[in-house]
Structure formats: C-alpha cells, structure tokens
C-alpha positions as CSV (number, residue, x, y, z in Angstrom):
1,X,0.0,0.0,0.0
2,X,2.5,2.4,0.9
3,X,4.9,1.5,-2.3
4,X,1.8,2.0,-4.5
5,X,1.2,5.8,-2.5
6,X,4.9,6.4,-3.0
7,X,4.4,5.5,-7.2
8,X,1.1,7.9,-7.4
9,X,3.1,10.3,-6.0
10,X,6.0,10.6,-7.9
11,X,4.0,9.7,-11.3
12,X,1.8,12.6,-10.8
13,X,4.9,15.3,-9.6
14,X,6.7,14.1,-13.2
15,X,3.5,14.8,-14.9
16,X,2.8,18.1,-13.1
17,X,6.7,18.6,-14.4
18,X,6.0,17.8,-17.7
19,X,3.3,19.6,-18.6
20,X,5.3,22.7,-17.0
21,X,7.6,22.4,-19.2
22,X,5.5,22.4,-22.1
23,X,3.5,25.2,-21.1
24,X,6.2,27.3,-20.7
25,X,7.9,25.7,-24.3
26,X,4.8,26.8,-26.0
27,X,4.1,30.5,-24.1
28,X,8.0,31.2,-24.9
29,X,7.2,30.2,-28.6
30,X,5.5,33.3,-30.8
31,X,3.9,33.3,-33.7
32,X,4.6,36.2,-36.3
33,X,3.1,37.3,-38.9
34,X,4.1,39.2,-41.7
35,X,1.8,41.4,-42.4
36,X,2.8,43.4,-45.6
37,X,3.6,41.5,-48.8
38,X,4.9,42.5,-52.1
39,X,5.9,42.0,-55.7
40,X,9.0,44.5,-56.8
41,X,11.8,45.2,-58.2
42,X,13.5,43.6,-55.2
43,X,11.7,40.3,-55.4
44,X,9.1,39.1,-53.3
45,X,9.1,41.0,-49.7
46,X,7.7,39.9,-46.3
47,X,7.6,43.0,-44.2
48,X,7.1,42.5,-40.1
49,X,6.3,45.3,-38.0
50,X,5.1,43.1,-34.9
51,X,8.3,40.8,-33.7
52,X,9.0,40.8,-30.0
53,X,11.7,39.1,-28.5
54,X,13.1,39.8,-24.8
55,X,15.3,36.6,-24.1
56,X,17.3,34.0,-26.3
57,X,14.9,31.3,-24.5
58,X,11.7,32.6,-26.8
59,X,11.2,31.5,-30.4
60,X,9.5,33.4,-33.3
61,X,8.0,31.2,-36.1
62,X,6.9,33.2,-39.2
63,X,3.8,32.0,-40.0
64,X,2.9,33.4,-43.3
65,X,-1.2,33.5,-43.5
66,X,-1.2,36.1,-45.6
67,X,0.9,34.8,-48.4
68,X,-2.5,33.8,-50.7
69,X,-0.9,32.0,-53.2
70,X,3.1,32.4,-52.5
71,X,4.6,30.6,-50.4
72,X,7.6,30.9,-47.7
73,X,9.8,29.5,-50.5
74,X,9.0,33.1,-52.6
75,X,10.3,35.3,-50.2
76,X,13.2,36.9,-51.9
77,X,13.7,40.3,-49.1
78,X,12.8,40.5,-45.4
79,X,12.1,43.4,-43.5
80,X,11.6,43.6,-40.0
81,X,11.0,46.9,-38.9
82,X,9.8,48.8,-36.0
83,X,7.7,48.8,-33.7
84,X,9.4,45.7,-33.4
85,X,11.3,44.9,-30.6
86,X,14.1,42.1,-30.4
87,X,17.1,41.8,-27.9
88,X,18.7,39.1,-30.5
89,X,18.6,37.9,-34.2
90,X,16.2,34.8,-34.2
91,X,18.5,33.6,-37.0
92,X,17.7,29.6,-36.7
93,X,14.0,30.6,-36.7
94,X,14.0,33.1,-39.8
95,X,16.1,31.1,-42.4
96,X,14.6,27.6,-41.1
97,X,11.3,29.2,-42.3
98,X,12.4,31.7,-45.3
99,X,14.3,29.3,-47.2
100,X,15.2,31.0,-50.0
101,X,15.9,34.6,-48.6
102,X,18.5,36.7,-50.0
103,X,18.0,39.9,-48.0
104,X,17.1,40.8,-44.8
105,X,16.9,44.1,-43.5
106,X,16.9,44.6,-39.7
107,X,17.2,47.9,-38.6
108,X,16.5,50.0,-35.0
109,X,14.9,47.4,-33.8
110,X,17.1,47.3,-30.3
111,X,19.1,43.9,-30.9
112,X,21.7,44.0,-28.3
113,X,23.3,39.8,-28.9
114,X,24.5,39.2,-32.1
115,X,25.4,35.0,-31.4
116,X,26.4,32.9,-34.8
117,X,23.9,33.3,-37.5
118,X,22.5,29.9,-38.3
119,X,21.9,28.7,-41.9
120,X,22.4,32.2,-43.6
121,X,24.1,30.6,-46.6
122,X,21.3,32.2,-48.9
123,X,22.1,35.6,-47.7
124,X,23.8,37.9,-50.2
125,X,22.5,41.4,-48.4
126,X,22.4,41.9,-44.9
127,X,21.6,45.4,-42.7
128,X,21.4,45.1,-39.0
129,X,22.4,48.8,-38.5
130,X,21.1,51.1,-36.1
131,X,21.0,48.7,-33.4
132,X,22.6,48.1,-29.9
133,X,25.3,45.7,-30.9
134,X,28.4,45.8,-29.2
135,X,30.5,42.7,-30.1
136,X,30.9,40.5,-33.2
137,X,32.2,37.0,-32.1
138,X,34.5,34.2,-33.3
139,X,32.8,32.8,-36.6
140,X,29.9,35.1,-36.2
141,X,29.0,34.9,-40.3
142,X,31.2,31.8,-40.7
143,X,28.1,30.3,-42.9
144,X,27.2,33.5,-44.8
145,X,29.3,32.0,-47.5
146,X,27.2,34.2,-50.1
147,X,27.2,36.9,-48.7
148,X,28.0,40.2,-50.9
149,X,26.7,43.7,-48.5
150,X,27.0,43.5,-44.7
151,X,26.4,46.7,-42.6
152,X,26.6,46.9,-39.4
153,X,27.1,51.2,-38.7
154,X,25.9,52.8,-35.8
155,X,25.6,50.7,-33.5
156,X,27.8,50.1,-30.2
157,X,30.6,47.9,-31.9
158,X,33.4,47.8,-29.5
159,X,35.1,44.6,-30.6
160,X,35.2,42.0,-33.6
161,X,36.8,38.9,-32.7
162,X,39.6,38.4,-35.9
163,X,37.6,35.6,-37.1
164,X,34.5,36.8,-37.1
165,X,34.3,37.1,-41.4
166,X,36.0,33.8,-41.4
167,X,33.8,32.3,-44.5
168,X,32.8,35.0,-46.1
169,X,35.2,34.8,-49.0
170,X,32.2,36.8,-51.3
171,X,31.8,39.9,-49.4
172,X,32.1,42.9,-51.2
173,X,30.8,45.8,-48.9
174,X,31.3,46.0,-45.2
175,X,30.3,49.2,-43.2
176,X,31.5,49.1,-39.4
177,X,31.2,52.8,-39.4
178,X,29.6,54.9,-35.9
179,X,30.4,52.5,-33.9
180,X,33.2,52.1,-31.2
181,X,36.1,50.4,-32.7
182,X,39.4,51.3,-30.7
183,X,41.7,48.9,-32.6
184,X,42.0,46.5,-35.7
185,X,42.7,43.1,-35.3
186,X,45.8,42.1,-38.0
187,X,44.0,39.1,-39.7
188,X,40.0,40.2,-39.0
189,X,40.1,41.2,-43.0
190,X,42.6,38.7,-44.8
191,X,40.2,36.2,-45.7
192,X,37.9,38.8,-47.5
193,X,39.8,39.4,-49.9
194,X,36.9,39.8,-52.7
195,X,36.2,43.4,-50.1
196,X,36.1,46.3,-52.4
197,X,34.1,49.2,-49.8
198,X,35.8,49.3,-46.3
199,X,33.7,52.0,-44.3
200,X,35.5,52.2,-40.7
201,X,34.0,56.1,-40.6
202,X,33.1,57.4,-36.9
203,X,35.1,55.0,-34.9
204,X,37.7,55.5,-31.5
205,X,40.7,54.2,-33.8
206,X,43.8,55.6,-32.5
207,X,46.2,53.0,-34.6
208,X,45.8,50.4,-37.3
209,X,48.4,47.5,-37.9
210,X,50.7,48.9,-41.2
211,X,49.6,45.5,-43.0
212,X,45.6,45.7,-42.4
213,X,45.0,46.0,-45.4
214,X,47.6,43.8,-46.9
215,X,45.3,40.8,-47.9
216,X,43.0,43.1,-49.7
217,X,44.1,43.7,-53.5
218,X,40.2,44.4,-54.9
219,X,40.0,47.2,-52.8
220,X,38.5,50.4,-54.6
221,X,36.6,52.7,-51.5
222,X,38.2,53.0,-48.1
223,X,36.7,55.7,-45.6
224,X,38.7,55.8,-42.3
225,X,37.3,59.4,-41.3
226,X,36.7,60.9,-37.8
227,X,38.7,58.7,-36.1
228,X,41.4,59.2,-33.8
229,X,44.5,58.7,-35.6
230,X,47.6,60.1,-34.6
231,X,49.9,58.6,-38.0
232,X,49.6,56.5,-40.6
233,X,52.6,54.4,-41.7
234,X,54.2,54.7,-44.9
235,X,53.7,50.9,-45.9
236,X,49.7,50.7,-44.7
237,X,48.6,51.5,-48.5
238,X,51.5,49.5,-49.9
239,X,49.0,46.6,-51.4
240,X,46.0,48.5,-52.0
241,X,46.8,49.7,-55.3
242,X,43.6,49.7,-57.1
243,X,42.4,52.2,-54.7
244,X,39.9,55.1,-55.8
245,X,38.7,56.9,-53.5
246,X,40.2,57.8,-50.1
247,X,39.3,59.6,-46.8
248,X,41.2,60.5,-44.0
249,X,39.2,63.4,-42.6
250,X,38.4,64.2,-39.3
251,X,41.4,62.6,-37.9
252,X,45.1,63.7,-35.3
253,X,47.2,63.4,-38.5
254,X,49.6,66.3,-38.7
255,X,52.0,65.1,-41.5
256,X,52.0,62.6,-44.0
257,X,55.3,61.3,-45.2
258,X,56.4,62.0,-49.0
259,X,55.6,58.2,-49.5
260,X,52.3,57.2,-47.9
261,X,50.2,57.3,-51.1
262,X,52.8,56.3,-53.8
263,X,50.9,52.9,-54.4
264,X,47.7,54.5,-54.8
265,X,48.3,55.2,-58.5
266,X,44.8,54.6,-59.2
267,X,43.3,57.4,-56.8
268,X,40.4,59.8,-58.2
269,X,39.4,61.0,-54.1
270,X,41.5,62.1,-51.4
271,X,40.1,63.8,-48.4
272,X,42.2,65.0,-46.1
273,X,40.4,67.3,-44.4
274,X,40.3,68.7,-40.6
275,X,43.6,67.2,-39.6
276,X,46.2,69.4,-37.8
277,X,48.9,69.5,-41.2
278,X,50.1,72.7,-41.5
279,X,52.1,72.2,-44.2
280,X,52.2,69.7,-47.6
281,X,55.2,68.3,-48.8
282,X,55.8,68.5,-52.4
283,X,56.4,65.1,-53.1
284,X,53.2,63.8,-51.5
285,X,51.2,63.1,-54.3
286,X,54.1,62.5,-56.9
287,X,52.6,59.2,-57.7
288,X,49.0,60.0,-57.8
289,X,48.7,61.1,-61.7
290,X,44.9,59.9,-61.8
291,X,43.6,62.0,-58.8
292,X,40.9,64.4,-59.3
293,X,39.4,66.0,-56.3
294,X,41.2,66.7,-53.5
295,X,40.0,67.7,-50.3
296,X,42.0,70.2,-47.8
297,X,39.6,72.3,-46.0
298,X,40.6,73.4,-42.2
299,X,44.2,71.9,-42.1
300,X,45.5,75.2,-41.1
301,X,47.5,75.0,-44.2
302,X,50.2,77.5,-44.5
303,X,52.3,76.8,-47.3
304,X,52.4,73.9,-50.1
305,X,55.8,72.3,-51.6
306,X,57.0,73.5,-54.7
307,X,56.3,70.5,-56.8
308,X,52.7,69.6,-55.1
309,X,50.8,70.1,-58.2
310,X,53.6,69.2,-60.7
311,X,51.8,65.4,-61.5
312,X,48.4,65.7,-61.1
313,X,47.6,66.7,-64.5
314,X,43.9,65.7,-64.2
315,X,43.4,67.5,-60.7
316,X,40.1,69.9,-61.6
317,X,38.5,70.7,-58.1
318,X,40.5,71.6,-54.8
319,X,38.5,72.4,-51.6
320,X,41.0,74.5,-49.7
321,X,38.3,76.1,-47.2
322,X,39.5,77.6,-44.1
323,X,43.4,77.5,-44.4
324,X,45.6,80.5,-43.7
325,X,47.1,80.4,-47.4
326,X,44.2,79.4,-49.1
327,X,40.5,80.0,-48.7
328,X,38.0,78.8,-51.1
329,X,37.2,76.1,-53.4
330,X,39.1,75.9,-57.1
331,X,37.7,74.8,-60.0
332,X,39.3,74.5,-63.2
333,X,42.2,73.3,-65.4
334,X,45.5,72.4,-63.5
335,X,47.1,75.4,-64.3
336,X,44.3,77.8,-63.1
337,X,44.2,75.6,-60.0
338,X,48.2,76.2,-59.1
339,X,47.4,80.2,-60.2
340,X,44.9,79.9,-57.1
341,X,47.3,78.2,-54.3
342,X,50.7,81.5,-55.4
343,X,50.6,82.5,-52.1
344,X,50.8,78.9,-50.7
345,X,53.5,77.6,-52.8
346,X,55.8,81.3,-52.2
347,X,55.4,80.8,-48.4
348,X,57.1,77.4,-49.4
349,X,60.0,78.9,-50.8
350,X,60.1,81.8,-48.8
351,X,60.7,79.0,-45.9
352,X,63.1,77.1,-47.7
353,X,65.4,80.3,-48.3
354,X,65.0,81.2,-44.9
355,X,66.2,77.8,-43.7
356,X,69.0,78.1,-46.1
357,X,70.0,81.1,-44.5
358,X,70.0,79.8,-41.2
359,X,72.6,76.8,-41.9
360,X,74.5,79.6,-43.7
C-alpha cells in the first residue's frame, strides 16, 4: 500500500513537471506574422512590423497567412521593422522558415546579442544597422558563404573577434562605421579578400596595424574618417593599389610622409580634411597622376611644396576652405588651380630660403 502511494506520488509530480515544461515551451514560442507582402523590383518582400523578442529562450516562427498564393519558399527580401522589438537575431527561426531569402533588412529594432547566424548561406545582403550591438564573435557569419553587402554602422561595436568574417570569401561591402572600434585586429580582413568598400567612418581608432590591409588587393573605396589617428605608416597603402577613392578626414594626423600614397596610383578622391597638417610636402602626391578632387579644407595649411601640383595633371577641383594660405574652393584646369594656391607655394620657398640662411 504504501509503495503504490509512493508511485502515485512521484507519477503525478513528473506529470505536473512535464506539462510545465511544455506550457512554458509553447508560451516562450510566438507566432509572427508578416503582415505586408509585395511584388517589386527587389523580389518578393515579407515585411514584419510586430516581432518581440526579450530573451534568447523565446522562439519566433513566421507563420505566413497572408501569403494567398506564395509561399515561404517566394520570399526573396525581409524586412523587420519597428515597432518591433528584439534583444537578439532569431536567425535559426527566420532562415529555417524563409528558405530562399536573399536579403534581410533589420534595422533600429534594439538587438543587443548578435550570437552565430545559423543557416544564412542564402544571404547575399544583410543590414542590421542602427541597433545596440556591441561585439561581433568568433565565426559570427562563418556560414554567410554568399554573402555580398553586410552593414553593421551605428551601433555600439566595441570589438570584432579576428575571425568573425571567417567564410565570407564573397563579401564585397562591409560598413563598421559609428560605432566604437578602438583597434584593428591584424587578420579580421585577410580572408575577404573579394572586399572592395571598407567604411570604418566614426570610430575611436587611434592606430591600425601597417599590414591591415595587406590581404585586400580588390579594394576600390576606403573611408577611415573621424577617427582618432595620430599617423599612418608609410607601408599601410602598400597593397591596396587599385584604390579610388580615399578619406582621412576628421582625424590627429599632422603630417603625411612624402611616401604614404605612392601605391595608390589609381586614386580619383582624397580627403584629407580637418587634420592638424600645416604644411604639404611636395612630393606627396608625386605618384597619384589619376587624382581628381582633392580635399583640404581646415588643415591650417600654411604653405604647399613647390612640386605639389607638378603630377596631377587631371586634378580639376581643390577644396582648400579655411586655411591661412588658401581659402575657397578651385575649380578649373591644373594650371588655373596652381594660379589659385601662389601664395601657398611662395610661403614654401620663402621658408626654404630662410632655412638656407640659417645653416648659412
């Protein structure tokens, strides 16, 4: 009698523990709908307003009732937008469902955890910007073998494990810009070497490794401003050569040696703007023959090397604003351009005799 108490006992508490357990399984798990679909030029769209996710123990499933006659396979383009509101990327649960997906847009919608992104193969575009991100871990997008465009600006970025692009030997684009990068890891870029836009705008760098960039050979855009660069060394743009356009705005730089840019023989854009330089030697851009805007405005620029201008015969527009020898932006043909800087490139020599004198 009492053994047979004892059993009814313990049968019923594993019973009462068992359907626990699946009550809470099901009230963590949410159904979504997505309530807007569309036909355009970027495929089929599911757009969903009406996501909330607190904790990594809750599931989403995308249920798809309005879909008529698509199905989840159609989806082409994601969208999940505010008011929704999701501490982390339901990534098993979205491409589980969305088979076929090859964009998805997730933006300001307050995801804090960004774990490994399940089964994202599909993926060629991806936005999570304007989010609350703050790390980007080992192997992160180590499935995201198609992936092409990945932005993750302006959000709270403070470190990217160097392996965290592991895989993704097809990216193209990656914006890590307004966020809170203090360094570079070495190796977080060598195995994209396919990367042809690097946007690092907005960041806390102080320095970057001289061989970054060593790995990447397709690169074409490269936008280091506002950061907080002291120097760059001469060898950092040594294997970047197909390079276009470059800016260094914003930044501590107060002198750039005669060599820095002498791979860059493919530049059109060079911004060097707000930095502390003073002065411009006249070799700096002795190797940049292609370049055809150049940007100098607030650099306190007081005088210009002799030879500056000398081989940049397709240089047409010079924004000089707010510099003690030069003042305004230039348009025109090289020659009306060097006509316009007269007073820079005479305080230049005026210098240079004056230093003569003194070791006479």
């Amino acid at each position: 009698m009492i053994w047979n108490k004892i059993f009814c006992a313990l049968f019923l508490e594993v019973s009462l523990l068992s359907i626990s357990y699946c009550h809470v399984d099901e009230g963590d798990r949410k159904d979504t709908i997505c309530e807007y679909f569309m036909d355009d030029k970027r495929g089929y769209v599911a757009r969903c307003p009406s996501v909330y996710l607190k904790d990594e123990s809750q599931h989403v499933r995308f249920t798809g009732k309005q879909m008529e006659k698509k199905t989840n396979e159609d989806v082409r383009y994601l969208e999940i937008v505010p008011p929704s509101n999701i501490a982390f990327l339901p990534s098993l649960d979205i491409f589980t469902y969305y088979v076929n997906l090859e964009n998805l847009d997730i933006r300001n919608v307050n995801i804090h955890t960004l774990d490994y992104v399940y089964n994202c193969y599909p993926i060629v575009y991806m936005t999570l910007n304007n989010n609350h991100i703050k790390e980007i871990l080992h192997d992160t997008f180590f499935i995201c073998r198609d992936l092409v465009i990945l932005d993750l600006s302006k959000n709270e970025i403070s470190k990217v494990h160097e392996n965290a692009f592991g895989q993704t030997k097809n990216l193209m684009e990656l914006d890590l810009s307004y966020n809170q990068l203090d360094s570079l890891p070495r190796k977080l870029l060598k195995p994209i070497k396919k990367l042809r836009k690097l946007n690092l705008k907005n960041n806390r760098l102080k320095t970057v490794p001289y061989n970054a960039l060593n790995d990447l050979f397709d690169l074409t855009f490269l936008d280091m401003s506002n950061n907080l660069l002291s120097s760059i060394d001469v060898r950092f743009f040594d294997f970047v050569m197909y390079l276009e356009t470059l800016n260094l705005s914003g930044t501590n730089i107060k002198k750039f040696a005669p060599g820095t840019f002498k791979s860059l023989k493919r530049l059109k854009f060079l911004d060097i703007s707000h930095n502390k330089l003073s002065s411009l030697d006249g070799e700096m851009l002795s190797k940049n023959s292609e370049l055809e805007e150049l940007r100098i405005n607030d650099c306190s620029i007081y005088d210009i090397g002799k030879h500056f201008f000398d081989k940049l015969p397709k240089l047409t527009l010079v924004e000089a604003k707010g510099n003690d020898c030069a003042d305004d932006v230039h348009k025109g043909t090289l020659n009306e351009i060097i006509e316009k800087f007269a007073v820079c490139l005479e305080n230049s020599n005026r210098n240079k005799r004056h230093g003569q004198n003194n070791e006479l």
